[in-house]
VOGU-3710 file (C-alpha; in Angstrom, 3 decimals, decimal comma):
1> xxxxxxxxxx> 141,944/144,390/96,743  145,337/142,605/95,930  146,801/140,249/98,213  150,882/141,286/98,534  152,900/140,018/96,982  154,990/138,962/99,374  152,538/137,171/101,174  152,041/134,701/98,318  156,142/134,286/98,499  155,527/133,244/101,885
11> xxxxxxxxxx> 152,801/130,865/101,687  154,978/129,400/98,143  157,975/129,003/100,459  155,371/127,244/103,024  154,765/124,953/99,710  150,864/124,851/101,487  148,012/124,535/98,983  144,219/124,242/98,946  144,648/122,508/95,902  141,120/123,180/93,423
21> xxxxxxxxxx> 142,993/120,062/91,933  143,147/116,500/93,881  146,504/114,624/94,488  146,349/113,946/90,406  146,653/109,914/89,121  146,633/108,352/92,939  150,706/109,002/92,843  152,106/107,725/96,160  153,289/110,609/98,380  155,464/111,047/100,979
31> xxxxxxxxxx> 152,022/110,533/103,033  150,983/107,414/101,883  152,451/104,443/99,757  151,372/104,118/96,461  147,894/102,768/96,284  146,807/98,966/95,179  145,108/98,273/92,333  141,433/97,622/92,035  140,634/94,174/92,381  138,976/92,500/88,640
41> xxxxxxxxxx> 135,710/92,709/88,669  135,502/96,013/90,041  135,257/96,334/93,977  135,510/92,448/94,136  137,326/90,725/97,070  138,336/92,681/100,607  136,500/95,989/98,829  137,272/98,055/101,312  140,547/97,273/102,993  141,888/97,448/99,043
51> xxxxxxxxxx> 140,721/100,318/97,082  141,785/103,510/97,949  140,938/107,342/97,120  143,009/110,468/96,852  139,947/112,640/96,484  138,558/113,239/100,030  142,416/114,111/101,573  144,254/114,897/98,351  146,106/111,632/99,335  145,985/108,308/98,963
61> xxxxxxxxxx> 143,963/106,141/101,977  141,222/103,551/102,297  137,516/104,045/102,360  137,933/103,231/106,045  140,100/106,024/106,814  138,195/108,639/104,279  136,823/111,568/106,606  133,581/111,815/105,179  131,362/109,308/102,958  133,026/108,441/99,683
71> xxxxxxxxxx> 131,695/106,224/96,679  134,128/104,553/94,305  133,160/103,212/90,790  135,336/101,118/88,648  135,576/100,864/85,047  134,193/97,260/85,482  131,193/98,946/87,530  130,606/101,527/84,300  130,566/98,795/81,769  128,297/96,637/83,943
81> xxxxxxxxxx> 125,406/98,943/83,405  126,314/100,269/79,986  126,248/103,743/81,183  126,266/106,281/78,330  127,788/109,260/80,082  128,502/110,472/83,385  124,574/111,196/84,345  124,070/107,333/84,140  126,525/106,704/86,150  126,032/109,387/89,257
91> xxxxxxxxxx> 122,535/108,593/89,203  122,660/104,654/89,416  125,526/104,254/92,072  126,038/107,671/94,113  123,604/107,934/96,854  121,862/111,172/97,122  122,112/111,912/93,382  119,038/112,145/91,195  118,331/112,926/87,833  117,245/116,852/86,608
101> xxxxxxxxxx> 116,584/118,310/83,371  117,188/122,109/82,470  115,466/122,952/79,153  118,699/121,806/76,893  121,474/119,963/79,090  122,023/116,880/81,233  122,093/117,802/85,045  121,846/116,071/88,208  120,645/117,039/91,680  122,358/116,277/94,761
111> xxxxxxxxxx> 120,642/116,145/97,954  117,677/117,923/95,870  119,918/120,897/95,384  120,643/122,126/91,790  120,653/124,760/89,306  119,911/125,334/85,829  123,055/123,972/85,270  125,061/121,624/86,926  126,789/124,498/89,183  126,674/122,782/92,786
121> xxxxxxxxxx> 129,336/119,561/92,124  132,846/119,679/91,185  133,986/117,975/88,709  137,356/116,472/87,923  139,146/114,670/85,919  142,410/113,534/87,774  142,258/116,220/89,880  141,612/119,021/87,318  138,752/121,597/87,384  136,569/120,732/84,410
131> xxxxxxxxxx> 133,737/123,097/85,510  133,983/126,330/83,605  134,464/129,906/85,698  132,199/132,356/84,101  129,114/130,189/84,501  130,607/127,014/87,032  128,958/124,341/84,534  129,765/121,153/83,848  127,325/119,149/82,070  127,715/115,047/82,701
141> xxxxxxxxxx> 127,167/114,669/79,726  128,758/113,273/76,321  131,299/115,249/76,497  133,180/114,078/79,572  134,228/110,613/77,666  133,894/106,679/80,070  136,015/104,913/78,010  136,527/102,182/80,291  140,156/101,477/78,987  141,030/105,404/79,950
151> xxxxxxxxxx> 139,238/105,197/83,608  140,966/103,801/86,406  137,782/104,824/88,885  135,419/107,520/89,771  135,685/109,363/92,988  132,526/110,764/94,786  132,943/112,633/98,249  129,832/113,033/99,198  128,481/116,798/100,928  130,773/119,540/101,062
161> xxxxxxxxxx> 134,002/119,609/99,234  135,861/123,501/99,394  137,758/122,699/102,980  140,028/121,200/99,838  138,574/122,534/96,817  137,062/125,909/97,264  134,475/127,350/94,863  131,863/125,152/93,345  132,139/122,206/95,615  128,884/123,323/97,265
171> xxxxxxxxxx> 127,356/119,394/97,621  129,794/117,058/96,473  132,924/116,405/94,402  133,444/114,133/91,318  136,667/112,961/90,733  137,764/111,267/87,083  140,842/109,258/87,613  142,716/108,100/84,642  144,766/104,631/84,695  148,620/105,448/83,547
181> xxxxxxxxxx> 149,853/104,274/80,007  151,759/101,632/81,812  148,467/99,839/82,742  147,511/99,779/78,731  150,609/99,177/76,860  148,155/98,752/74,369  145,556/100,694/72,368  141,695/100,122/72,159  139,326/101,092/69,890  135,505/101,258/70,046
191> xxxxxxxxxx> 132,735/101,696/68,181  129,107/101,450/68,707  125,207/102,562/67,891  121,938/102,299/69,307  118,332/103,460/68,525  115,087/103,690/69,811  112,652/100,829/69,602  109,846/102,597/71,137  106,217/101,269/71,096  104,380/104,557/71,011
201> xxxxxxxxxx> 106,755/106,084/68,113  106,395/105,280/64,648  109,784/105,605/63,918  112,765/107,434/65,100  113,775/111,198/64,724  115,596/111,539/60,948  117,365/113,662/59,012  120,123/112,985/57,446  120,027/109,593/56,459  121,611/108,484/59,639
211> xxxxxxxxxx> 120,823/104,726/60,508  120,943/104,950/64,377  119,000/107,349/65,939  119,902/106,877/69,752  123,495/106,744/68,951  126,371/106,432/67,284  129,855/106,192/69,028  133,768/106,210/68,353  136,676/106,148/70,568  140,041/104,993/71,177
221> xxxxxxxxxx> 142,410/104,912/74,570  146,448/104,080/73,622  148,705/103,995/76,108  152,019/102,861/77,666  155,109/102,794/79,152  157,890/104,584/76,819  161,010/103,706/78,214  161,825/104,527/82,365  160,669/107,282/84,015  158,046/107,964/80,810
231> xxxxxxxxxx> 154,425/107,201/80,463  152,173/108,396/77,779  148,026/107,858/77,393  145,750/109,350/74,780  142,679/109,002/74,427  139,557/110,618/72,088  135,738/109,505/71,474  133,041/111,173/69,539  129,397/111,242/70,090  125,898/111,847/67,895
241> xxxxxxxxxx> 122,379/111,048/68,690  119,132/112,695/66,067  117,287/111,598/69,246  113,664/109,910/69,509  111,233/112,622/69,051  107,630/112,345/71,086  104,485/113,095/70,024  103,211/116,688/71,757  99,564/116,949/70,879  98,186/121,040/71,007
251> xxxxxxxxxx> 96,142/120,242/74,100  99,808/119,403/75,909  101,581/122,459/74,089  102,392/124,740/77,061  102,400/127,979/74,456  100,566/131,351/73,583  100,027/129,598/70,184  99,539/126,015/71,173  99,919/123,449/67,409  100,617/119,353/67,610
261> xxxxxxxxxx> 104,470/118,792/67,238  107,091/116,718/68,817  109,932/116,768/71,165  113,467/115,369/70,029  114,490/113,747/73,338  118,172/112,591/73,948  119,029/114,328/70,784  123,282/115,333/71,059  124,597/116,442/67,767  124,808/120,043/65,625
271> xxxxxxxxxx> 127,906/119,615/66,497  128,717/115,964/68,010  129,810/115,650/71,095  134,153/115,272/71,318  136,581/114,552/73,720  139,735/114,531/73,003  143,292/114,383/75,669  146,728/112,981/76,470  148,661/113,340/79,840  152,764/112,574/79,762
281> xxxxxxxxxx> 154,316/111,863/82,268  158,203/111,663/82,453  160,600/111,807/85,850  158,683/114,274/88,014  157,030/116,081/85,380  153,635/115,850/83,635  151,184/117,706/80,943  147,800/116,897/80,470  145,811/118,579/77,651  141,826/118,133/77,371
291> xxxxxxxxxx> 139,310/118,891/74,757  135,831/118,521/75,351  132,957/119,826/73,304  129,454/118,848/74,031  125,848/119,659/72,613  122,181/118,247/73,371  119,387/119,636/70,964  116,712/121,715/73,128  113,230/119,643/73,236  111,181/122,671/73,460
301> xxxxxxxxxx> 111,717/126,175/73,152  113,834/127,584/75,829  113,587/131,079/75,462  110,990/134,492/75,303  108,200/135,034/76,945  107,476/131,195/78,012  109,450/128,483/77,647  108,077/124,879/76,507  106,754/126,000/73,470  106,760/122,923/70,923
311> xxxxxxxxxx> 108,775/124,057/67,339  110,492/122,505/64,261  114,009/122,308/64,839  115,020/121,292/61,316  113,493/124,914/60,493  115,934/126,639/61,991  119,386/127,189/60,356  122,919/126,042/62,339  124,907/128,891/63,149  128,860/128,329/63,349
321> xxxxxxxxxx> 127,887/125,166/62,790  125,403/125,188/65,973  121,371/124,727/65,919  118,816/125,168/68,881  119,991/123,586/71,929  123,164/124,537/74,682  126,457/123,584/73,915  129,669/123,952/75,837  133,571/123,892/74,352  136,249/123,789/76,706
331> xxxxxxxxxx> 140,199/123,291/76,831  142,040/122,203/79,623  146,189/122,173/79,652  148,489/121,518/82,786  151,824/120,892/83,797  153,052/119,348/87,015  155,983/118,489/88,963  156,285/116,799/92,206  159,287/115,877/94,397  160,051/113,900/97,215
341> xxxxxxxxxx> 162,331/115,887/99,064  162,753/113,385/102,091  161,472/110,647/103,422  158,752/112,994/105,266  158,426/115,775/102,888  156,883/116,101/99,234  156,796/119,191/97,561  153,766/119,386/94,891  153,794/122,568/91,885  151,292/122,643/89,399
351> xxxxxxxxxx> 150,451/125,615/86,508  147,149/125,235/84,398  145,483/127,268/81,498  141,925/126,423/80,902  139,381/128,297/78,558  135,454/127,676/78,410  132,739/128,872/75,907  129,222/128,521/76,029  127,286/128,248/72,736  123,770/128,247/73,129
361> xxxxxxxxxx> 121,314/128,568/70,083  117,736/129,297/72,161  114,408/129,193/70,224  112,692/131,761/71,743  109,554/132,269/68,995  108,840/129,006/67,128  105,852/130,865/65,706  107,859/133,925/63,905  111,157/131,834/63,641  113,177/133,951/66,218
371> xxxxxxxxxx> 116,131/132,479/68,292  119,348/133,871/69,389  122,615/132,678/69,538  123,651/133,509/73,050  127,549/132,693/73,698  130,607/134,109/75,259  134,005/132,667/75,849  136,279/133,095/79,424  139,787/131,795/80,652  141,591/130,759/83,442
381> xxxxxxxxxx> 145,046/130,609/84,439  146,562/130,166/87,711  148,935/127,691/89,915  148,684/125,487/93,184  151,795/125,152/95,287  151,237/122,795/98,120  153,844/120,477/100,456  153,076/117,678/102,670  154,715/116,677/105,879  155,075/113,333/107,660
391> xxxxxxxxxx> 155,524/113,312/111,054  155,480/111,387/114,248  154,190/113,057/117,613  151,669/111,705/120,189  151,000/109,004/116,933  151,544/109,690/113,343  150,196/111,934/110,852  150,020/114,305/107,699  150,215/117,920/107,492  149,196/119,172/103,929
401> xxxxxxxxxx> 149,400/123,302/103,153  150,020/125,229/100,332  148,324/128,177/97,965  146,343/128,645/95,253  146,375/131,826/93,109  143,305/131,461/89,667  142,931/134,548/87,567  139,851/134,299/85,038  138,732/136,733/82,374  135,075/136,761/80,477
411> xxxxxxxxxx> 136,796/138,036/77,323  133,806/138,615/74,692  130,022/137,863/74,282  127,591/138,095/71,688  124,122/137,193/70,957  123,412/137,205/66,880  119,809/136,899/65,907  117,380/135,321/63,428  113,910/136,424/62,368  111,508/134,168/60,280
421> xxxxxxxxxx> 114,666/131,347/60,780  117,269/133,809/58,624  119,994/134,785/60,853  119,894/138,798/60,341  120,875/140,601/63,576  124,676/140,121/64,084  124,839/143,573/65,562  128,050/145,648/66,846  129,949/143,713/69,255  130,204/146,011/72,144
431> xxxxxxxxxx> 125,948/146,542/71,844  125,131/142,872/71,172  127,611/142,206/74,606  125,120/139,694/76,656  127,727/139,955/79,691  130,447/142,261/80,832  134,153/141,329/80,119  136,099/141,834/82,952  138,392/139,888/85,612  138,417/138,096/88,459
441> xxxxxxxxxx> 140,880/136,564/91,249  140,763/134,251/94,028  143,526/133,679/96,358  143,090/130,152/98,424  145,670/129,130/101,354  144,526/126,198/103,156  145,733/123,093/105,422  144,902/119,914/106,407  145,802/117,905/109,507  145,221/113,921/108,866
451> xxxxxxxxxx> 146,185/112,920/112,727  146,322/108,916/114,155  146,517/109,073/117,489  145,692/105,283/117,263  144,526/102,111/115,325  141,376/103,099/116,804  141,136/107,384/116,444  141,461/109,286/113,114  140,950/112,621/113,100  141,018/114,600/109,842
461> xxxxxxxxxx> 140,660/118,848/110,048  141,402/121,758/107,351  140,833/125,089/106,590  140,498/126,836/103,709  140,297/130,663/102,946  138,922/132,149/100,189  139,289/135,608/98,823  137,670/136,858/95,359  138,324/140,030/94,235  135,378/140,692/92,263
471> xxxxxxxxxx> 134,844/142,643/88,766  132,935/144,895/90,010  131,877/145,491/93,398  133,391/144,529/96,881  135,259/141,783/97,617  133,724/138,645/98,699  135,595/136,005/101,578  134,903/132,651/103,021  136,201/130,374/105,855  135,159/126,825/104,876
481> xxxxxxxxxx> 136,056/124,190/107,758  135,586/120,517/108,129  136,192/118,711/111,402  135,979/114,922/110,996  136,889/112,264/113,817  136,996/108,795/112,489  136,817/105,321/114,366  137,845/102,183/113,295  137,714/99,973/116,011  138,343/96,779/113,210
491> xxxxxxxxxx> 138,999/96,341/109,679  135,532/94,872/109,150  133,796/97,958/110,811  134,261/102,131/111,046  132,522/105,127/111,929  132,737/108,360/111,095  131,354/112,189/112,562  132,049/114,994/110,256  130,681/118,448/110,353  132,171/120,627/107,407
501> xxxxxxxxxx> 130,928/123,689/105,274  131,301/124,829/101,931  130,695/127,337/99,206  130,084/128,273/95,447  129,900/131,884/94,666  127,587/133,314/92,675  128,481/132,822/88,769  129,923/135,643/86,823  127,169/135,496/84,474  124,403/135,730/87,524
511> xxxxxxxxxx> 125,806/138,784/88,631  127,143/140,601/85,013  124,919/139,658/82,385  122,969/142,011/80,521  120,137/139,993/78,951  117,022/141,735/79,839  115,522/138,250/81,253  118,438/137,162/83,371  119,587/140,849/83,806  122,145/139,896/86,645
521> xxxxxxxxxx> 122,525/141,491/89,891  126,342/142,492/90,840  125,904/142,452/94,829  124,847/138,334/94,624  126,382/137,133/97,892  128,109/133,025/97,803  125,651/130,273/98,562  126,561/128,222/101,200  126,293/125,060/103,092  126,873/123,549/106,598
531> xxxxxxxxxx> 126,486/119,838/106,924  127,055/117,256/109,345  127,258/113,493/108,581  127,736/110,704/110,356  128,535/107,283/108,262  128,974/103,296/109,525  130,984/101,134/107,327  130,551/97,609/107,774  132,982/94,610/105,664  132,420/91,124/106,540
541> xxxxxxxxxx> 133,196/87,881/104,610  136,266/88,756/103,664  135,276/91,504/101,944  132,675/89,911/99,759  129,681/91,626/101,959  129,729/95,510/102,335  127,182/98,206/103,658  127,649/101,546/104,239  124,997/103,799/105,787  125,398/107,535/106,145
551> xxxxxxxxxx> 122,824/109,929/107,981  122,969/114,157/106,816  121,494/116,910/108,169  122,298/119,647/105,366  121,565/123,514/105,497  121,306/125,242/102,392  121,084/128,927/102,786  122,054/132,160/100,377  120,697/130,211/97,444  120,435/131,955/94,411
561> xxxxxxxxxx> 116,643/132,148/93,563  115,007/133,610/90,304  112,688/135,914/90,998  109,504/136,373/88,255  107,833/139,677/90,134  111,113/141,704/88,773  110,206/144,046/86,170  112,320/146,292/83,647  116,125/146,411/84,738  115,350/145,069/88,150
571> xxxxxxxxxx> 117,942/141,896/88,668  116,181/139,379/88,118  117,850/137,422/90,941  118,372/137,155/94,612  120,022/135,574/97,539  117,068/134,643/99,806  116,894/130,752/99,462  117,344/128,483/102,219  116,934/124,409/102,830  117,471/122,489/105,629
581> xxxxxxxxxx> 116,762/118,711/105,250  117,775/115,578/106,192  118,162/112,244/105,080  119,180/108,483/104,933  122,028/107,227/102,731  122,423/103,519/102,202  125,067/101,660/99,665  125,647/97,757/99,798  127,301/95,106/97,951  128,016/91,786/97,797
591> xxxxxxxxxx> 130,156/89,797/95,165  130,857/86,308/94,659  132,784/84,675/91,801  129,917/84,106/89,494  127,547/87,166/90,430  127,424/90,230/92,163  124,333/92,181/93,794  124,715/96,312/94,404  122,147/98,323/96,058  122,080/101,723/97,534
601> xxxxxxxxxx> 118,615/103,782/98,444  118,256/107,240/99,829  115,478/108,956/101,746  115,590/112,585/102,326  113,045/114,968/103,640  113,434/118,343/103,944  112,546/119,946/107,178  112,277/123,709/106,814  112,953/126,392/103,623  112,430/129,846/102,405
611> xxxxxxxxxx> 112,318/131,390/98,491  113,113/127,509/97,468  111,196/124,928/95,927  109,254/122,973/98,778  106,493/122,060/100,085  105,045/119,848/102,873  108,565/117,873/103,267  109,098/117,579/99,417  111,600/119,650/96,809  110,056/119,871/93,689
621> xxxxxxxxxx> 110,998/117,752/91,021  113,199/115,923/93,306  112,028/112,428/94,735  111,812/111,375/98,388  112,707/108,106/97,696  115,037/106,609/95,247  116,926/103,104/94,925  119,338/101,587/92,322  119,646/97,497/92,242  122,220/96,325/90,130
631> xxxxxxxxxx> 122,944/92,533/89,687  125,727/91,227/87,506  125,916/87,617/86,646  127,957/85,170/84,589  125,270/81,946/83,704  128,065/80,135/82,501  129,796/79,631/86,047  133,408/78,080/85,878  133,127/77,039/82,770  133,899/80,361/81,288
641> xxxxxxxxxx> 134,460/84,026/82,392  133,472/85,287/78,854  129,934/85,956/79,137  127,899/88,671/81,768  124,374/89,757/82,250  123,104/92,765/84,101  120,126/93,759/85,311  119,804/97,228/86,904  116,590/98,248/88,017  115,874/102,149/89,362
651> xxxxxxxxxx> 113,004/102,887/91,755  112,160/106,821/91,743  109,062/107,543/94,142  106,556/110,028/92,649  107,467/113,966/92,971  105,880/116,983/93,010  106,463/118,954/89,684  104,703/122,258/89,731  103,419/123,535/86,102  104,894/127,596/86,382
661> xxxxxxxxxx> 102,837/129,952/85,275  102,138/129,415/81,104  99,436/129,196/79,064  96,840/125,893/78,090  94,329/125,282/74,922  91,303/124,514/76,870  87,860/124,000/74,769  89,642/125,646/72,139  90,752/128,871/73,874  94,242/129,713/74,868
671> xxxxxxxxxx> 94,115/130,953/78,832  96,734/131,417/81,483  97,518/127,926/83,435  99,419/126,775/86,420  99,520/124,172/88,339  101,510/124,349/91,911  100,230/120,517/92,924  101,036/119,298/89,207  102,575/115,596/90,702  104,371/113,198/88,419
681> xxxxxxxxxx> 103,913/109,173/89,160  106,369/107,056/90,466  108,134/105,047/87,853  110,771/101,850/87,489  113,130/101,930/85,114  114,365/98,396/83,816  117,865/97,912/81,782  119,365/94,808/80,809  122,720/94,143/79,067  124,694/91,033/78,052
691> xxxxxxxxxx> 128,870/91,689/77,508  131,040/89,345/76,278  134,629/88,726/76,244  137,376/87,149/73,993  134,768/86,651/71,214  135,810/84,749/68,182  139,708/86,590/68,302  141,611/87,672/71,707  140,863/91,195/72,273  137,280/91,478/70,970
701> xxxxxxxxxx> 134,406/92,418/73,043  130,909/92,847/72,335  128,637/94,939/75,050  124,731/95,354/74,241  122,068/97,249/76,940  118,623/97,683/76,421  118,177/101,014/78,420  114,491/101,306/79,517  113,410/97,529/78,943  110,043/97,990/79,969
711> xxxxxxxxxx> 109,209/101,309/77,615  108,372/103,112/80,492  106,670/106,514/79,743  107,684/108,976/82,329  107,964/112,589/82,926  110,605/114,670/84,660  111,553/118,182/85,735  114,317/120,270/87,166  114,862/124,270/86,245  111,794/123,786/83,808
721> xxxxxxxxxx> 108,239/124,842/83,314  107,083/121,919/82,933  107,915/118,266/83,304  109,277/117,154/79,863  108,659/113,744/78,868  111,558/111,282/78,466  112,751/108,692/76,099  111,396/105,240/75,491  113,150/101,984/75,266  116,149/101,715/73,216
731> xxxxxxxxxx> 119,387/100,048/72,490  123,050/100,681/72,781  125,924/98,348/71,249  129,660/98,754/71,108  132,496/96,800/69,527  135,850/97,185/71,448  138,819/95,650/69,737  142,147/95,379/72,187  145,346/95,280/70,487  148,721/95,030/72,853
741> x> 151,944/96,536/71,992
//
C-alpha cells in the first residue's frame, strides 16, 4: 500500500515524530534545559541528580525521571577498563548483556536473546541509526570508534526501545553521544599496539612482518568552537589485529576431513577496521557524515555442509581487497535543523542518506579451497519531522509527536567463487544474485506524553505505529506501547513500573535471499516482545553511593528460528520461537576521591519456550549468572591525580553449549557427533591497567591493560556449532598526545 499523501502533510504540519533518531547531542529543548556536564571522573559526585540522558524520552532528564532502566557510561568509565571496542564495554557495565560469537563477527546477547548478528539492539551514534536495513546488523565492533576525546557518554535503555524507535529496538537501545567541538578546542591524537603473551602459544599469528599481533591502533578527535553560532568535530581511527591463532588438534576438528590446524582468534584486518566522521553545527543547522568499515577474520570455516572446519587462511587469496571472514562498510550523512518557536514549542526536521554493504568472504571447503564471496549493498533515505510542546495543566508536562517516512533499496548482490583458492566463478550478475533487489517503506507516527502531576508522580506513555510496505508480499503493521509510572518520593530514592512492547521485523535478507542454505522465506512475520520492569534507584552520601536494582519479566515470541529438517527450496526459516524468562538486574557504585568500586550482576532464568534454545531454565550459550567488578584507584592519594590502576574482574557462571550435529575423528574414524548436554565451565576473567596523566610534557598520556591477566583458557558460543575457543592473555598500549588550540 501507500500511505496518502496528504496524510503525511498532516502529521508534518502536526511536526509529531517517532524519531528512529534520539534528541541528537543532548541539545536543550523547549522541554528541558540544557543538560549538565558529567562530573570528572566519570559518574563521580551526586551521580544521579547530575547526569542526564536524552535517549529513553528523546529529551533531556535525569536517571531519576528516565521511564524505564537506563545505564550511562562516560568516557572516563571507557578508559578505566581499556575497552577495545564497543563489545567490551556493553558486556562489562550494561546489566543483562553477555558476550556471543557468530562464526566471523563480534555480537552480544541481551537478556539471552540474539541472532547471528547483532540484529536485536539499536544502535546509535547521537541519535543516528547505525544498524544497516537489509540485514539490521551492527557489529560492536572496531568499527564503531571509543575515542574517549570524541565520546561525551554512552546511553543504554534497557528492554524495549520502538515506542520511540521502531524497528530493531527489539531488547535494548545503544546510544553514542558525541561531546561538541566546543568541549575540545583542541585536537588529540592516539596511537597504540598490543599483542598476545600467551603461555600455551609459541608465538603469535604472523604474516606480514607486523610487530604487534593483538593490535595496532591510530586515531585522532579535533574539535572546536569556530566563531558564534559554529561548532565543528572530526574525528577518524584505524584498526588491525593478525590475531593469536590456537592450536586445533584433528581429534578437536569438528570436520568431514578432520587435520591439526589453528584458529586465528581476535584477528580484524584484510581490510583494517576505519572510522572516519565530522558533524557541523552552525545556528540551527547541522551535518554529520560517518564512515565506518569493519572486518574480523573467520576462525573456522563458516560455510558448506558444516561449519567449524579448521583451514589455512593465508591460502586463500583477498578478493577486492577482502579474505575469509565478514566485513561490513557503511556511510551515514544527515542534516538537521531545529527551532525554538516559543517558549513552549520546538520544532525538530531532520533528512538522512545512509548506505550499507556486507562483504563476507566464507570458507566453505578448506579441503578443495572453495569459498565464496557473498556481498550485496542497500540504501536508505528518509526524514523525521517531530515538535514538542510544553504545557501546564493539572501539573506540567511534555507532549512530543511527529513522523517518520525511511525508504530502503537492496540494490545489487553477488557471490563470486574460488575453487582450489583461485577465484574463477564471477558469474552473470543477475544469476550469481544471492538476494532480490527491491524496495521497501515504513511510515512511523508516534507520541509521547512525559506528564508530572507532582514532585512525587511521573508518568511517561507513547505510541508508535508502524507500517512496512513490503517487497514482496503483504504489508506488515505494529502498535508498540509503553506505559511507565514513575515515583520519586526523594532525590536519594525512585521507583519505577513500566510495561512496554517492541519489535524488529524480519530482515530483508531472511525473507529474499536466494542462497540455497539460507533460502529465505517471504511471509516471515516481525518478532516481538512484551516486557514489564520494575526498577528502585537508591543515591545516598551525596551521591557518592548508588544502587540500582531492576526486576524483568520478558516474552519473546515470533522469533525467527533456523530450521535444519528443510530440504531443497523449502525456506529454511520460520517464525515459531518463543521465550519467556525472568530475571534480576543489579548496578552499584561508589566513588570517593582516591578510588572508585562498580559492580553490577544479573540473574536470569527462563521460565517457559518453544523452537528456541533452552533447556531446564537455561538458554544455550548464554549464562545464568554473570557479574562485572570494576575498581579504579589512584595509590598516590593527594599527592597527585596523575596516576590510576584498574582492576576489573568478570564472573560468567558455566553454560550449556550444545555441539550441533557435525562430525568427530574417533579411534581414527570420522563418524557423525553431537552433543545436546555439551556444557562449558565457568570462568573469571582478570584485567588490569595502569593510566597516567601529564607524563613528562602537558598533554601526554600513557594507558596500558593487560586484558585476560590470568591466561584464562575458555570457550564460548552463540549462532555456532560449536563453542570456539577464545584468546589468551595479552596487552594493549596507547599514546594520546593533547594539543589545545
Amino acid at each position: 500500500m501507500r500511505i496518502a499523501a496528504s496524510c503525511g502533510a498532516f502529521l508534518l504540519l502536526l511536526a509529531g515524530g517517532g524519531r528512529a533518531q534520539a534528541n541528537r547531542w543532548q541539545e536543550p529543548t523547549a522541554a528541558e534545559p540544557a543538560p549538565a556536564p558529567a562530573p570528572e571522573g566519570g559518574l563521580a559526585l551526586e551521580e544521579r541528580l547530575s547526569i542526564q540522558v536524552v535517549t529513553a524520552s528523546q529529551q533531556a532528564e535525569s536517571l531519576q525521571e528516565a521511564p524505564v532502566p537506563v545505564t550511562v557510561i562516560t568516557s572516563d568509565m571507557i578508559r578505566a577498563i581499556g575497552a577495545r571496542n564497543l563489545q567490551d564495554v556493553l558486556t562489562t557495565y550494561v546489566p543483562g548483556m553477555t558476550y556471543v560469537i557468530d562464526h566471523n563477527e563480534r555480537n552480544v546477547a541481551m537478556r539471552g536473546i540474539y541472532a547471528s548478528s547483532q540484529q536485536k539492539i539499536l544502535v546509535m551514534l547521537d541519535g543516528h541509526r547505525l544498524n544497516s536495513r537489509a540485514y539490521s546488523m551492527a557489529a560492536p565492533d572496531y568499527a564503531i570508534s571509543l575515542d574517549l576525546d570524541k565520546v561525551k557518554q554512552i546511553e543504554v535503555l534497557r528492554g524495549p526501545g520502538s515506542s520511540l524507535y521502531g524497528n530493531v529496538a527489539l531488547m535494548a537501545v545503544v546510544n553514542i553521544v558525541t561531546k561538541k567541538g566546543a568541549d575540545l578546542n583542541g585536537a588529540t591524537v592516539r596511537v597504540g599496539g598490543g599483542d598476545f603473551i600467551s603461555r600455551n602459544d609459541t608465538h603469535p599469528f604472523r604474516t606480514d612482518g607486523a610487530l604487534l599481533a593483538a593490535g595496532r591502533a591510530a586515531s585522532f578527535v579535533a574539535g572546536a568552537a569556530l566563531g558564534r553560532g559554529h561548532d565543528l568535530l572530526l574525528w577518524g581511527s584505524i584498526f588491525s589485529a593478525d590475531g593469536q591463532r590456537v592450536a586445533i588438534k584433528a581429534a578437536d576438528d569438528f570436520s568431514a576431513v578432520p587435520k591439526d590446524g589453528k584458529a586465528i582468534v581476535d584477528g580484524y584486518r584484510d581490510p583494517n577496521s576505519e572510522d572516519l566522521g565530522l558533524r557541523y553545527r552552525v545556528g540551527d543547522f547541522s551535518f554529520y557524515a560517518n564512515y565506518r568499515l569493519g572486518h574480523q577474520i573467520e576462525p573456522f570455516a563458516g560455510g558448506g555442509a558444516t561449519t567449524g572446519d579448521v583451514y589455512d587462511y593465508d591460502r586463500f587469496r583477498a578478493f577486492q581487497t577482502i579474505k575469509p571472514g565478514l566485513g561490513h562498510r557503511s556511510s551515514h550523512f544527515e542534516t538537521r535543523w531545529v527551532r525554538e518557536l516559543s517558549k513552549a514549542v520546538t520544532l525538530d526536521l531532520t533528512g538522512y542518506y545512509d548506505r550499507g554493504d556486507v562483504i563476507g568472504a566464507i570458507v566453505s571447503d578448506p579441503t578443495l579451497g572453495r569459498s565464496a564471496f557473498l556481498n550485496w549493498n542497500d540504501d536508505a533515505i528518509g526524514f523525521i519531522s517531530q515538535g514538542y510542546l510544553k504545557y501546564d495543566l493539572l501539573g506540567s508536562g511534555t507532549l512530543l509527536g511527529g513522523f517518520q517516512l525511511d525508504s530502503m533499496r537492496v540494490l545489487d548482490s553477488g557471490i563470486p567463487t574460488t575453487n582450489n583458492f583461485d577465484w574463477a566463478g564471477y558469474g552473470d550478475t543477475d544469476k550469481a544474485r544471492v538476494i532480490d533487489k527491491g524496495q521497501e517503506i515504513i511510515y512511523s507516527p508516534f507520541f509521547q506524553v512525559k506528564h508530572k502531576f507532582s514532585e512525587l508522580l511521573l508518568a511517561n506513555v507513547g505510541l508508535r505505529y508502524d507500517i512496512k510496505d513490503r517487497h514482496k508480499g503483504k504489508e506488515v503493521s505494529q502498535f508498540s506501547p509503553r506505559v511507565a509510572v514513575v515515583l520519586t518520593p526523594s532525590k536519594t530514592f525512585d521507583l519505577k513500573l513500566s510495561y512496554s512492547e517492541s519489535f524488529v521485523d524480519a530482515p530483508y535478507w531472511y525473507r529474499y535471499n536466494v542462497f540455497p542454505a539460507y533460502q529465505g522465506s517471504a511471509d516471515l512475520q516481525p518478532e516481538r516482545l512484551r516486557s514489564v520492569q520494575a526498577t528502585a534507584g537508591l543515591s545516598l552520601l551525596d551521591g557518592r553511593l548508588t544502587n540500582s536494582l531492576n526486576v524483568f519479566y520478558d516474552d519473546v515470541f515470533n522469533f525467527i528460528y533456523r530450521n535444519l529438517a528443510a530440504t531443497g527450496t523449502d525456506p529454511k526459516y520460520n517464525n515459531a520461537g518463543k521465550l519467556r524468562s525472568i530475571g534480576v538486574e543489579d548496578e552499584a557504585a561508589f566513588i570517593q576521591d582516591g578510588y572508585g568500586v562498580r559492580a553490577n550482576v544479573t540473574f536470569q532464568q527462563a521460565v517457559d519456550s518453544k523452537d528456541f534454545g533452552e533447556k531446564d531454565g537455561e538458554i544455550f550459550n548464554v549464562p545464568r549468572l554473570v557479574g562485572n567488578l570494576i575498581l579504579d584507584a589512584n595509590p598516590l592519594g593527594s599527592y597527585s591525580n596523575k596516576l590510576w590502576l584498574n582492576l576489573t574482574v568478570r564472573y560468567t557462571s558455566s553454560q550449556l553449549a550444545p555441539v550441533s550435529p557435525t562430525f568427530r575423528l574417533k579411534d581414527g574414524v570420522v563418524t557423525p557427533f553431537s552433543d545436546p548436554k555439551n556444557r562449558e565451565d565457568q570462568y573469571a576473567l582478570v584485567s588490569f591497567g595502569v593510566r597516567a596523566s601529564r607524563i613528562l610534557i602537558d598533554g601526554l598520556s600513557f594507558d596500558l591493560t593487560f586484558h585476560n591477566l590470568l591466561d584464562q583458557r575458555y570457550n564460548q558460543g552463540g549462532s555456532t556449532t560449536f563453542a570456539y575457543p577464545q584468546g589468551g592473555r595479552s596487552y594493549m598500549g596507547y599514546l594520546t598526545y593533547k594539543l589545545p588550540l
